[in-house]
C-alpha positions as CSV (number, residue, x, y, z in Angstrom):
1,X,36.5,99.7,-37.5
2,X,33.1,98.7,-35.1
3,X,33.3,101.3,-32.1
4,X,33.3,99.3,-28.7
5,X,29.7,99.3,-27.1
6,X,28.0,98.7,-24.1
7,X,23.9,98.6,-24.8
8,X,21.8,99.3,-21.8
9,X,18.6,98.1,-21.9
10,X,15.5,99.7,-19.6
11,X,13.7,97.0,-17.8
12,X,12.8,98.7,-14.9
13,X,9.1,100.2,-14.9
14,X,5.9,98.4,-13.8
15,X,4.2,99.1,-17.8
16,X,1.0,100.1,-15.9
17,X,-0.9,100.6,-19.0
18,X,-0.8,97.0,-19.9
19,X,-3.1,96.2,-16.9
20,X,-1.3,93.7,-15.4
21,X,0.4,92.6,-12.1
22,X,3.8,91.4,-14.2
23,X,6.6,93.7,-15.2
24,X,5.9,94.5,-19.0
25,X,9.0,93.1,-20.0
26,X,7.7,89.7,-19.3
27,X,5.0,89.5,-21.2
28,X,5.0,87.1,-23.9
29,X,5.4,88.2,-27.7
30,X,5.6,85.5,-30.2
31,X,6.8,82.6,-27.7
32,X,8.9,84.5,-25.1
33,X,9.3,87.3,-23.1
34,X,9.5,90.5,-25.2
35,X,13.1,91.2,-23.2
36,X,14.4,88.3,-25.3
37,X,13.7,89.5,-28.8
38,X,15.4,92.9,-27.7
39,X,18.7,90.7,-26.4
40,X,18.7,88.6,-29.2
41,X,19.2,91.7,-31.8
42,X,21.6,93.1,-29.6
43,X,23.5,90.0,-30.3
44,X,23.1,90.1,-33.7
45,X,23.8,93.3,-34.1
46,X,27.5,92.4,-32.6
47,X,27.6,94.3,-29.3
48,X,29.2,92.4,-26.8
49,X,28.5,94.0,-23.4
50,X,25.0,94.2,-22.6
51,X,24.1,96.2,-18.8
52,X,20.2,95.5,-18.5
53,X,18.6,98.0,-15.7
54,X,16.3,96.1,-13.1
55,X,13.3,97.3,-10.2
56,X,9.8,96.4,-10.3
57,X,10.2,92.2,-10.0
58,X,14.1,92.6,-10.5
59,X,14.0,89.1,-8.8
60,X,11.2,87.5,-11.6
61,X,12.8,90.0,-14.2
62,X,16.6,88.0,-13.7
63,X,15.6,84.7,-13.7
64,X,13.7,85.2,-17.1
65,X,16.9,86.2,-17.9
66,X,19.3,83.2,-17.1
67,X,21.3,81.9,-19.8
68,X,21.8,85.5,-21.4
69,X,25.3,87.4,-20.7
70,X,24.6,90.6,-18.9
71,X,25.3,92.6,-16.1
72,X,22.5,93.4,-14.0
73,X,22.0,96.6,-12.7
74,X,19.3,97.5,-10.0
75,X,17.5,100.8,-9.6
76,X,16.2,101.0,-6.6
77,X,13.9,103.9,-7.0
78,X,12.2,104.7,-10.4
79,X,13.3,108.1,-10.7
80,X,13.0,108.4,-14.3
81,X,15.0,107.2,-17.8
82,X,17.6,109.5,-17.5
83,X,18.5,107.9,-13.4
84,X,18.4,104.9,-14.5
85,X,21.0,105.2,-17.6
86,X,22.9,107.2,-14.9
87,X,22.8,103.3,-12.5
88,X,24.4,101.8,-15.4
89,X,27.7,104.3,-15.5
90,X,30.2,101.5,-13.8
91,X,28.6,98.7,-15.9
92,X,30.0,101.0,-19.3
93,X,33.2,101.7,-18.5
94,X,35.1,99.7,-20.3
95,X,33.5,100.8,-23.9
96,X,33.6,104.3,-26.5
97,X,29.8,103.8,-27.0
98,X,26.3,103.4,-25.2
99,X,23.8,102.1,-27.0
100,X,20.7,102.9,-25.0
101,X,16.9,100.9,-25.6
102,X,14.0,99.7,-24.1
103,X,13.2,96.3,-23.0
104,X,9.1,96.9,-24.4
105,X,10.6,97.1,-28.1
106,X,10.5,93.4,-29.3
107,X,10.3,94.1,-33.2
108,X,13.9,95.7,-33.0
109,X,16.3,94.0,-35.6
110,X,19.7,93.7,-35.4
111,X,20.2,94.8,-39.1
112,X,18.5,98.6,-37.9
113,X,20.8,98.9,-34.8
114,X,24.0,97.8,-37.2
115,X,22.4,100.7,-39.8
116,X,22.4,103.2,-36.4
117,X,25.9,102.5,-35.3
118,X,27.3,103.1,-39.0
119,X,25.7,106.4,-39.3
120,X,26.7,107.5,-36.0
121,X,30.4,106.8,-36.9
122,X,29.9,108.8,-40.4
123,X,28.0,111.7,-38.7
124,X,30.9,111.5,-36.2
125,X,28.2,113.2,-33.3
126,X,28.3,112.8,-29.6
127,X,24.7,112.0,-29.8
128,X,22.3,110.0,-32.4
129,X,18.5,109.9,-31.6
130,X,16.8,107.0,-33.6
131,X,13.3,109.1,-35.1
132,X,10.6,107.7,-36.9
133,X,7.3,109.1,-38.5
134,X,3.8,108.3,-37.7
135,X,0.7,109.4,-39.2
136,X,-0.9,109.7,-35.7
137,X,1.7,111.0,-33.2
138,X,-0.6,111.7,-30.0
139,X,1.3,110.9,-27.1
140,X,4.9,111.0,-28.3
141,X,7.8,113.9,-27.7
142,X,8.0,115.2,-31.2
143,X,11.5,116.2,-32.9
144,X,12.6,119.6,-33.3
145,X,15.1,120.0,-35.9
146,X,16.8,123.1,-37.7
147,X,17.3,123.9,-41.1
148,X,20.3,121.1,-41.8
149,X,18.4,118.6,-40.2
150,X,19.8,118.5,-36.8
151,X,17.7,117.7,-33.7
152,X,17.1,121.1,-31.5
153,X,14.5,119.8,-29.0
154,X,12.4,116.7,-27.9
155,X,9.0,118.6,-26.9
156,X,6.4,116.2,-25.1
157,X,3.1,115.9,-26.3
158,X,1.6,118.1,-23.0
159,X,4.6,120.7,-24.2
160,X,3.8,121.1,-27.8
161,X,2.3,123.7,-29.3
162,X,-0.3,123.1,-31.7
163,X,2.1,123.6,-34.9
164,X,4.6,121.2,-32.6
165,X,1.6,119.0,-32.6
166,X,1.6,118.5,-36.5
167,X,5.0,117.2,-36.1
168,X,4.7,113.6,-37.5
169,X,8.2,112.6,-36.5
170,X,8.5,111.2,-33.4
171,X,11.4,110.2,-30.5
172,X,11.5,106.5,-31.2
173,X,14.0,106.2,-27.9
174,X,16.8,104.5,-28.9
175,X,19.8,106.3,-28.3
176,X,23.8,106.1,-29.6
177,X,25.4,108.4,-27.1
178,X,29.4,109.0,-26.3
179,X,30.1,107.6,-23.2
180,X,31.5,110.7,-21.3
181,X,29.1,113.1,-22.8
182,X,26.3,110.9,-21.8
183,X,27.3,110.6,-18.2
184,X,28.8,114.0,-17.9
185,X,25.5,115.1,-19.3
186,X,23.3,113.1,-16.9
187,X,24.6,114.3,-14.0
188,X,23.0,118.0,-15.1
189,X,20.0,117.2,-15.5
190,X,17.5,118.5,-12.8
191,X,14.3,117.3,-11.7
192,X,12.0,120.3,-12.5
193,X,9.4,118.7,-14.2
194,X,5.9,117.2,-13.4
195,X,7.2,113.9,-12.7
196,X,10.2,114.8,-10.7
197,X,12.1,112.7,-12.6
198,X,16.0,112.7,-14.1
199,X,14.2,112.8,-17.7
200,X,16.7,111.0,-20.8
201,X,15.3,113.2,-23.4
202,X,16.6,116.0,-21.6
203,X,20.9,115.6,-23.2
204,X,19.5,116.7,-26.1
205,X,19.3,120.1,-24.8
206,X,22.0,120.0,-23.3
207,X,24.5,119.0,-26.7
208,X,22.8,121.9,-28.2
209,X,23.7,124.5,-25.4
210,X,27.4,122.9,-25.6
211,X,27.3,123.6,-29.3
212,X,27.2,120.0,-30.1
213,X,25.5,118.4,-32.8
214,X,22.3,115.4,-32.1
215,X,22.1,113.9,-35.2
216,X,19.1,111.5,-36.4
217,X,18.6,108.0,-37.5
218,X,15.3,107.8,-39.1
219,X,13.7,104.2,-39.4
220,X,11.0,104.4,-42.0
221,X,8.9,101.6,-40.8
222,X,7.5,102.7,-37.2
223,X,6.2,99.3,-35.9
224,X,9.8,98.3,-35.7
225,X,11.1,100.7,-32.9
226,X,7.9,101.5,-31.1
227,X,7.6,99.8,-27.7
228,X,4.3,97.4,-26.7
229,X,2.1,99.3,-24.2
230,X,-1.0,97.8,-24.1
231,X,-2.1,94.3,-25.0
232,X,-3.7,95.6,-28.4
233,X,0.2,96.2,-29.4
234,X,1.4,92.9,-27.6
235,X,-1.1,90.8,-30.2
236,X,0.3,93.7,-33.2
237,X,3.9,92.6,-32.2
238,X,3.3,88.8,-32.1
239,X,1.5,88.8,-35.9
240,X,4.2,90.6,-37.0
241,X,7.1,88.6,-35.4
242,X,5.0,85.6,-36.5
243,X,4.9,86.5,-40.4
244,X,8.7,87.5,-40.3
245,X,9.2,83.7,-39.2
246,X,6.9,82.6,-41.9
247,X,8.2,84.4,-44.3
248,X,11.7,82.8,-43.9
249,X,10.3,79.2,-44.0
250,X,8.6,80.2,-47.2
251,X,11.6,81.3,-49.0
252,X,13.4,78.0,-47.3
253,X,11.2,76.1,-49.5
254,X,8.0,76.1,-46.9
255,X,4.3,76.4,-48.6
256,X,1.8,78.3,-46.0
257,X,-0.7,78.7,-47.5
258,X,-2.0,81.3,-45.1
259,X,0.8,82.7,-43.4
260,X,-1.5,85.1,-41.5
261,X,-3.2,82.5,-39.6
262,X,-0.5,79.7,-39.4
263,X,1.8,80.0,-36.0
264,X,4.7,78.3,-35.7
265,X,7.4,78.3,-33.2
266,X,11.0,79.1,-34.0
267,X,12.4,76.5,-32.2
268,X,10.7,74.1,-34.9
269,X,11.9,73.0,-38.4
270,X,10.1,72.3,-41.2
271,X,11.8,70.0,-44.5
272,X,11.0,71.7,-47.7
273,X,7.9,70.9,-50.0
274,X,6.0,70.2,-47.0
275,X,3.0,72.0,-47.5
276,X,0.7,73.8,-43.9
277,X,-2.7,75.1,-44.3
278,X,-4.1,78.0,-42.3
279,X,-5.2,77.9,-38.7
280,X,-1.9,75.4,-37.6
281,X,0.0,75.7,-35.1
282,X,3.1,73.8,-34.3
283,X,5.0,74.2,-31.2
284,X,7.5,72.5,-28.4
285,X,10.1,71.9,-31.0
286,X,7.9,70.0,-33.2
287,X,10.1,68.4,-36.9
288,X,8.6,68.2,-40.2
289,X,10.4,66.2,-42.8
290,X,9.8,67.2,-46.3
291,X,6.8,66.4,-48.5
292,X,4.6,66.6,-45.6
293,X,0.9,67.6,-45.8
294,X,-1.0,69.8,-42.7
295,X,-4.3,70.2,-43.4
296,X,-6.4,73.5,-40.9
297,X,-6.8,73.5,-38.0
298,X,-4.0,70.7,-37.1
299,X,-2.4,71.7,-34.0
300,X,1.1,69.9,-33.2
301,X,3.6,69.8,-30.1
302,X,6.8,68.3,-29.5
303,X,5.7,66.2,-32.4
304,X,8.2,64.2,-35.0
305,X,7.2,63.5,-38.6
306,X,9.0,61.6,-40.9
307,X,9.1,62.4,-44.5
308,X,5.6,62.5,-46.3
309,X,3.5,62.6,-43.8
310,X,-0.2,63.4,-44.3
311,X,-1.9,65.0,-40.9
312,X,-5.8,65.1,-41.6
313,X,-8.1,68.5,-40.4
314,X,-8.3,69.3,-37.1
315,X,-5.8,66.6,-35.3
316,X,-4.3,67.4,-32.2
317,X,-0.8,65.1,-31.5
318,X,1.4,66.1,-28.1
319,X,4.5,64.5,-28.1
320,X,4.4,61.8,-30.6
321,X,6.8,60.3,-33.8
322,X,5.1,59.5,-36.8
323,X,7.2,57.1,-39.0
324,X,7.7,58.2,-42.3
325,X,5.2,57.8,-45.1
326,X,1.9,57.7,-42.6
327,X,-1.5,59.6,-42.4
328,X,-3.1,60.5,-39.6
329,X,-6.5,60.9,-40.2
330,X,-8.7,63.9,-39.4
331,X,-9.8,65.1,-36.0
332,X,-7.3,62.6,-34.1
333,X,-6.2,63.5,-30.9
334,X,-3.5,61.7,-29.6
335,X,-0.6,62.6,-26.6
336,X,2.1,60.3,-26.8
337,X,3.0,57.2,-29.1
């Protein structure tokens, strides 16, 4: 039987390394804000109540967020992870489980939090910590285990030793915590650290002084579960969420023939045996019959083909219906019609 869960998602900080003047979540992966794609798996993944925390541009934050069931909840001060989990206590009453994740982490998938929830119920813990491994682990709290596997400690980069620093396995920050541990746990944490903040990491320690067990959820492939903090990783997250769509029209029956450089949106839909060459991009809920043809470099928005279609090289169409059976020869450029 699926344990009730509430997720709480962290939408609060300002994401000053991204060098901007908008709240990271907002920033756009892969045709929406990255918030979305972290939402959307939720969903997926079957969790019903969804508490999302709010601060820097709560205001701007929300209304990106119309038209998605969850309970806002505002922290007014940034106080740290762990304070603003502790904001979210009344929106999680009413469920067994929280589920706890970042709104920076658009490459999450539904099928990785479903994998998380079913080994937390077998390891029957208070506490799962989602891990993964990477080769180059500066910056990130590294995982302290024991001999059977079980999490001891989160150490922080500035912490670690130099043998902690060889760690490759890393805090990847999602969290599957009982609800009155977590809270009951929260509310000891202190503020004795450089940032003077209620730090998340810090229940681990305190299961372990309980005698509790942390278990781990290790995800082997670390771009999923990392979070975007600089525009190099926003443009790393769009290519990938961009060849995960392309890959699914391809096995629908889609040719790309160079799914690297061909974007297109997933509000669109594509009719099999139509065939896109590279450097395409379709958009504004563009439809492509079947037995089309796309030559490079044809870009297309809100645009309706019929069946067999032929668009030459380089067109560019806006908001246009093509009638079944018609070519539209190379570097056209055409809005409306």
């Amino acid at each position: 039987m699926t344990p009730s869960i509430t997720a709480v998602v962290l939408a609060a900080g300002k994401g000053t390394r991204m060098k901007s003047s908008r709240a990271k979540v907002l920033h756009e992966v892969f045709f929406r804000p990255m918030i979305h794609h972290v939402l959307e798996a939720i969903t997926a993944a079957a969790i019903s109540r969804c508490a999302v925390i709010v601060g820097h541009q709560r205001q701007e934050v929300l209304h990106a967020l119309t038209g998605y069931r969850i309970t806002p909840v505002l922290q007014e001060q940034q106080l740290g992870t762990g304070h603003a989990v502790l904001c979210a206590e009344s929106a999680c009453a009413q469920d067994e489980l929280v589920m706890i994740l970042c709104g920076d982490t658009p490459l999450i998938q539904a099928t990785t939090l479903q994998a998380m929830i079913a080994a937390h119920q077998e390891q029957q813990s208070p506490l799962t910590l989602m891990t993964t491994l990477l080769d180059h682990p500066f910056g990130y709290g590294r995982i302290l285990c024991d001999d059977q596997g079980r999490i001891r400690a989160i150490v922080e980069e500035k912490d670690a030793t130099d043998t902690q620093r060889a760690i490759r396995e890393i805090n990847a920050g999602i969290y599957l915590v009982d609800r009155e541990f977590l809270f009951t746990a929260l509310r000891q944490v202190g503020t004795d650290n450089s940032q003077g903040e209620v730090y998340l990491t810090d229940i681990v320690a305190i299961a372990n002084r309980q005698g509790l067990t942390v278990q781990k959820f290790v995800h082997p492939r670390a771009i999923d579960v990392l979070g975007v903090n600089s525009r190099i990783e926003l443009a790393q997250a769009h290519a990938t969420l961009q060849l995960r769509h392309n890959r699914l029209l391809m096995l629908a029956g889609v040719t790309l023939y160079a799914p690297d450089s061909t974007l297109i949106a997933p509000d669109c839909t594509i009719g099999q045996d139509t065939i896109v060459l590279g450097q395409v991009q379709i958009s504004g809920g563009s439809t492509l019959g079947r037995n089309c043809s796309i030559r490079s470099g044809v870009v297309l928005h809100n645009c309706h083909l019929g069946d067999g279609v032929t668009v030459g090289a380089n067109a560019v169409l806006s908001n246009c219906s093509v009638p079944t059976g018609t070519t539209i020869p190379a570097l056209t450029l055409r809005n409306g019609a």
